[in-house]
DOFIDREN-811223 format. One line per field, with one value per residue: x, y, z of N, C-alpha, C in turn. Coordinates in Angstrom, 3 decimals, m for minus. Example, Ala and Ser with C-alpha at 12.3 -4.5 7.8 and 13.67 -1.06 7.14 Angstrom:
2
n.X <- [13.190,12.850]
n.Y <- [m5.690,m2.250]
n.Z <- [7.800,7.080]
ca.X <- [12.300,13.670]
ca.Y <- [m4.500,m1.060]
ca.Z <- [7.800,7.140]
c.X <- [13.200,12.900]
c.Y <- [m3.300,0.030]
c.Z <- [7.800,7.870]
This chain:
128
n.X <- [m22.204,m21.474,m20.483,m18.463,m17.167,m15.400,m14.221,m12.539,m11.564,m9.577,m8.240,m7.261,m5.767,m3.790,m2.191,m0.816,0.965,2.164,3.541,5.235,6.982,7.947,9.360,11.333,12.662,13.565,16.279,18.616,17.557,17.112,14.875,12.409,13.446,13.644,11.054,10.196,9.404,9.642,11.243,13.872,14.810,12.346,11.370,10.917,9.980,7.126,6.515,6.306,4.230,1.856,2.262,1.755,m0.196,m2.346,m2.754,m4.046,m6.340,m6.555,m5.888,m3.104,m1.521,m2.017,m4.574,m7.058,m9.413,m11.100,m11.193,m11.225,m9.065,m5.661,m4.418,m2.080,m2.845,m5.975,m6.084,m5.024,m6.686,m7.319,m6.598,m4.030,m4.112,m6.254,m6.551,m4.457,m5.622,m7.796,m6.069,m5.257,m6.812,m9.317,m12.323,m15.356,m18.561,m17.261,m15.211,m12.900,m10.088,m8.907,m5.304,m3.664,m2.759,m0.398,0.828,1.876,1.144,2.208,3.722,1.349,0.611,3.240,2.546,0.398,1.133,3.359,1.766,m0.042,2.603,2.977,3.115,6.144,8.010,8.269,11.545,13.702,15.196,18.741,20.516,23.036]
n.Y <- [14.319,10.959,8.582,6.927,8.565,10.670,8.378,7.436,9.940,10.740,8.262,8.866,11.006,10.268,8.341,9.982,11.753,9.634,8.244,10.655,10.131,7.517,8.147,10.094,8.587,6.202,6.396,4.320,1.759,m1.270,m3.049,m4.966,m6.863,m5.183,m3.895,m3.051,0.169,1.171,2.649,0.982,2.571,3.664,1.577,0.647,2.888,2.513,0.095,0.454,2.431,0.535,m1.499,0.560,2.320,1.458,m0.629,0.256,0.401,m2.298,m4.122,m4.696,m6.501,m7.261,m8.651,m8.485,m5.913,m2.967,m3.369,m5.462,m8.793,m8.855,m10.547,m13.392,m15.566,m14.993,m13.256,m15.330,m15.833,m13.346,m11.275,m8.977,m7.005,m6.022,m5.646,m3.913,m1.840,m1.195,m0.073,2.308,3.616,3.636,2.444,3.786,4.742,3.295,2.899,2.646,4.335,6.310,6.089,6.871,9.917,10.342,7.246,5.887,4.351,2.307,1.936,1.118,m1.270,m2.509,m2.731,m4.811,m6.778,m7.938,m7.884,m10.772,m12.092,m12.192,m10.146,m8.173,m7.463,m4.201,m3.282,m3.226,m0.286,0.452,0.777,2.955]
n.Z <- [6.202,5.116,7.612,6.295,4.024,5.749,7.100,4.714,3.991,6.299,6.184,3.508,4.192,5.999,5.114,3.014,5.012,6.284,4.198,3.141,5.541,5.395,2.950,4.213,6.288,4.679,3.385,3.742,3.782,1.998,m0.507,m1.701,m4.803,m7.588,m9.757,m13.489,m14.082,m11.417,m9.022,m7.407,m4.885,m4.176,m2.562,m0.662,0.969,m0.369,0.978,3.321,3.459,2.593,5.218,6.978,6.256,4.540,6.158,8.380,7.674,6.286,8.303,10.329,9.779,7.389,7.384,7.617,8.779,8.846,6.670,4.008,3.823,2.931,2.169,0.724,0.039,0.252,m1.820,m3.979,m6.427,m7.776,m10.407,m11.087,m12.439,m11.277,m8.975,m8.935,m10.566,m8.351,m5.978,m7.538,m8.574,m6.531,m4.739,m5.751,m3.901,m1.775,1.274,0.176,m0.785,m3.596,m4.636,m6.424,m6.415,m4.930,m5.398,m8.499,m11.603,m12.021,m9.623,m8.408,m9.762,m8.707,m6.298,m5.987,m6.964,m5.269,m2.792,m4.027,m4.064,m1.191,1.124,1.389,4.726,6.585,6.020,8.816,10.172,10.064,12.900,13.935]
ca.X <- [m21.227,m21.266,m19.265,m17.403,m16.253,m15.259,m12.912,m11.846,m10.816,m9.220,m6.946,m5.894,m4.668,m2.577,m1.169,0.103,2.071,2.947,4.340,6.517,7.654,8.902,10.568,12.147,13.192,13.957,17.554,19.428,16.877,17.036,13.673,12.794,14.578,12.857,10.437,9.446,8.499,9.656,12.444,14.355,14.797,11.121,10.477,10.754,8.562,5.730,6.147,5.885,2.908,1.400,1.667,0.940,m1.665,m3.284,m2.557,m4.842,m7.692,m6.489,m4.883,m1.517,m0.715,m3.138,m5.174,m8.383,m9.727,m12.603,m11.607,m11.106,m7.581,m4.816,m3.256,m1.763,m3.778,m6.942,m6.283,m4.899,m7.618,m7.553,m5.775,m3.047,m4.364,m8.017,m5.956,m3.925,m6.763,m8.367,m5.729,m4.850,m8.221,m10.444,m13.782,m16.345,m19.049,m16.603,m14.188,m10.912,m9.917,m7.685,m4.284,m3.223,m2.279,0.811,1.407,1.980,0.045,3.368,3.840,0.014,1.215,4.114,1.856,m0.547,2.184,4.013,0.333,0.103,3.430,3.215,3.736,6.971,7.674,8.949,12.866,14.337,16.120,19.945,21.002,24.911]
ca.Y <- [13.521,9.274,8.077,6.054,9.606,10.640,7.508,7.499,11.271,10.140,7.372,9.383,12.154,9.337,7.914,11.409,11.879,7.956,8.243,11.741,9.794,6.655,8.488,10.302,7.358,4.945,6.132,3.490,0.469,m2.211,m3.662,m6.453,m6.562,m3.714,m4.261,m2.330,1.270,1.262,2.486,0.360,3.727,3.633,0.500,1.181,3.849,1.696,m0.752,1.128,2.787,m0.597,m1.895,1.454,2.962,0.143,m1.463,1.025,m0.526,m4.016,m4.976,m4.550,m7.910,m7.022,m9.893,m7.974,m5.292,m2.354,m3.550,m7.428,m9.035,m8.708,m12.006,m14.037,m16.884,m14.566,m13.094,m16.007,m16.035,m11.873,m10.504,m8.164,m5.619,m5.423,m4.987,m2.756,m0.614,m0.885,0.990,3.561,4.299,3.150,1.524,4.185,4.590,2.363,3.398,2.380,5.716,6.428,6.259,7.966,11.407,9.056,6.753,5.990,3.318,1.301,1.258,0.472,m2.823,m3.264,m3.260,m5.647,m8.209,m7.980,m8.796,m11.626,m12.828,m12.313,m8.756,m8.055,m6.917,m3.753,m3.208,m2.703,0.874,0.213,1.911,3.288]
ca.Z <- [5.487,5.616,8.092,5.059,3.555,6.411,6.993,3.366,3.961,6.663,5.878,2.453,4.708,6.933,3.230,2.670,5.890,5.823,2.501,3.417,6.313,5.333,2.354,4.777,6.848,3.938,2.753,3.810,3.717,0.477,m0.609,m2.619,m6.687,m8.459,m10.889,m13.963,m13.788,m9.963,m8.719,m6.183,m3.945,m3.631,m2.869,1.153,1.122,m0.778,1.828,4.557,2.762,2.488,6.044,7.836,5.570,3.908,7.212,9.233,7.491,6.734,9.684,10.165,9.330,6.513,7.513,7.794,10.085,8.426,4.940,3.838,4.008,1.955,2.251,m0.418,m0.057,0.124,m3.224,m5.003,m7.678,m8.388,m11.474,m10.830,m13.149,m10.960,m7.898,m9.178,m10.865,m7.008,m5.529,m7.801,m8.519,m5.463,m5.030,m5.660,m2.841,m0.822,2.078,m0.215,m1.377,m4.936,m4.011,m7.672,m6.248,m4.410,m6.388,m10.315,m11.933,m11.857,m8.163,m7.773,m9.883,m7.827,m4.670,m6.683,m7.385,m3.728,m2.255,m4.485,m3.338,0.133,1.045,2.092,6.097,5.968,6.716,9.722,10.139,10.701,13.897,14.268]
c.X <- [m21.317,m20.331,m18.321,m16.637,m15.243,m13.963,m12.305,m11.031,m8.997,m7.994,m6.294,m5.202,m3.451,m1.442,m0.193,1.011,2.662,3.654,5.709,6.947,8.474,9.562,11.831,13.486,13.950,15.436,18.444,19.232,17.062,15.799,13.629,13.430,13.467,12.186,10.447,8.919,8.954,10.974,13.099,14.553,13.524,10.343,9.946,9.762,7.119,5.678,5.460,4.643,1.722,0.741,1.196,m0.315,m2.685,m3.545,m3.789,m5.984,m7.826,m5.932,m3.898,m0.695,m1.373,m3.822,m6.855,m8.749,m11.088,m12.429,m10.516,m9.754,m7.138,m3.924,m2.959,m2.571,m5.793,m7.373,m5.649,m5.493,m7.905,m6.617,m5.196,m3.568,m5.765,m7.354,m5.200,m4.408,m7.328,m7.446,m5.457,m6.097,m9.485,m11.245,m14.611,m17.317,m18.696,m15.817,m13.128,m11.525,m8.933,m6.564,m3.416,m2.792,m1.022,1.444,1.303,1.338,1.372,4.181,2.381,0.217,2.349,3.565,1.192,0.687,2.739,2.976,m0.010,1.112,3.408,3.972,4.979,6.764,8.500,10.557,13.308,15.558,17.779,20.265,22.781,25.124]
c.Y <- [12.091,9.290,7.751,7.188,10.038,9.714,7.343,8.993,10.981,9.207,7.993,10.549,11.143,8.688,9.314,11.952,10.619,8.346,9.118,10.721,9.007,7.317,9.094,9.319,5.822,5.160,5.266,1.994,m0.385,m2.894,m4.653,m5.974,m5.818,m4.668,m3.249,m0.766,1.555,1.282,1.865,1.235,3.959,2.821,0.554,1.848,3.352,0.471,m0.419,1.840,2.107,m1.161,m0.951,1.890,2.301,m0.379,m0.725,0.449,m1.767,m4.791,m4.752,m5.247,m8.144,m8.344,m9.611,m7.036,m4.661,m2.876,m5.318,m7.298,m8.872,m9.552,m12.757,m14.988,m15.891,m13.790,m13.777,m16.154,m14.478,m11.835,m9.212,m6.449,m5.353,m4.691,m4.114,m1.151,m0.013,0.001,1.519,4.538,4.613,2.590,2.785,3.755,3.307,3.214,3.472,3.459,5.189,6.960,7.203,9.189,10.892,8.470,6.776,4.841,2.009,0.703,0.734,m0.828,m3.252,m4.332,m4.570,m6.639,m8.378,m8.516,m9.711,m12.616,m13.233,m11.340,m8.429,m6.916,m5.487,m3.852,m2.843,m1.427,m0.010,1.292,1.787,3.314]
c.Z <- [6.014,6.302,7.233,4.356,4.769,6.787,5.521,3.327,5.037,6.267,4.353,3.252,5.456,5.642,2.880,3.572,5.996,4.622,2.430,4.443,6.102,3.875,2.905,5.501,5.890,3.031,2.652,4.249,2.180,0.991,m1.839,m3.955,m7.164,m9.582,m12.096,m13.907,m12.339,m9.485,m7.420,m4.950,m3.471,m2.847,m0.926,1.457,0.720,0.014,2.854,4.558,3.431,4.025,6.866,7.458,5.463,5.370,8.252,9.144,7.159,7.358,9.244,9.737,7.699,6.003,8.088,8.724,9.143,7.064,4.868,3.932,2.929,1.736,0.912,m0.982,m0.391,m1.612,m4.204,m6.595,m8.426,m9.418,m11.061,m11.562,m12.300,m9.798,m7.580,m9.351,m9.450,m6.258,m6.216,m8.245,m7.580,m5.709,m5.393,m4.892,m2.007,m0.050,1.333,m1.320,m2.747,m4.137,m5.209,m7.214,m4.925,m4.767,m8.219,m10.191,m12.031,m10.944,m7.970,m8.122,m9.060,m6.589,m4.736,m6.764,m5.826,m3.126,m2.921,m4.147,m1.788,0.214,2.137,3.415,5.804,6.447,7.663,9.486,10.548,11.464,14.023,15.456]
């Protein structure tokens, strides 16, 4: 097996316990104003997604590590719908896996627009 499957196996299994987790953890977080297709109850969990998962391979600050950055300024010139298509579908013979069995094609645009803006940090838990 390529190394590159291998890490693509890999980081979709970490997306799939990331994902249960911060849903777990995200009851009583607010995330940015809802878009479209996306429910504001989710939006925590697709952050947290974002900088842990995504974050594994594009830096945490998702400013580059095994896979290019994810900075605002770095994809200024992309279309929302390519970057969108890229995660919910993946690259083919690339490391970046399909995130589709996770998300909907309407959080993959969320993510796609938020990384365009400047991807929000995620929320701090409130402790009692």
């Amino acid at each position: 097996m390529p190394p590159w499957v291998a890490l693509a196996k890999l980081c979709l299994a970490a997306g799939v316990l990331g994902l249960a987790a911060a849903q777990a953890a995200a009851h009583d977080d607010a995330g940015p104003r809802a878009l479209p297709g996306v429910r504001a109850d989710r939006e925590p969990a697709l952050i947290r997604m974002v900088r842990q998962d995504c974050g594994s391979c594009h830096g945490m600050q998702l400013t580059g590590g095994l896979g290019p950055p994810l900075t605002r300024e770095v994809l200024a010139d992309k279309p929302v719908a390519g970057l969108a298509a890229t995660i919910y579908a993946g690259r083919p013979g690339t490391p970046m896996p399909p995130w589709r069995a996770l998300l909907s094609e309407a959080e993959s645009t969320w993510i796609a627009e938020q990384l365009l803006r400047g991807f929000p940090d995620e929320p701090r838990r409130q402790t009692r």
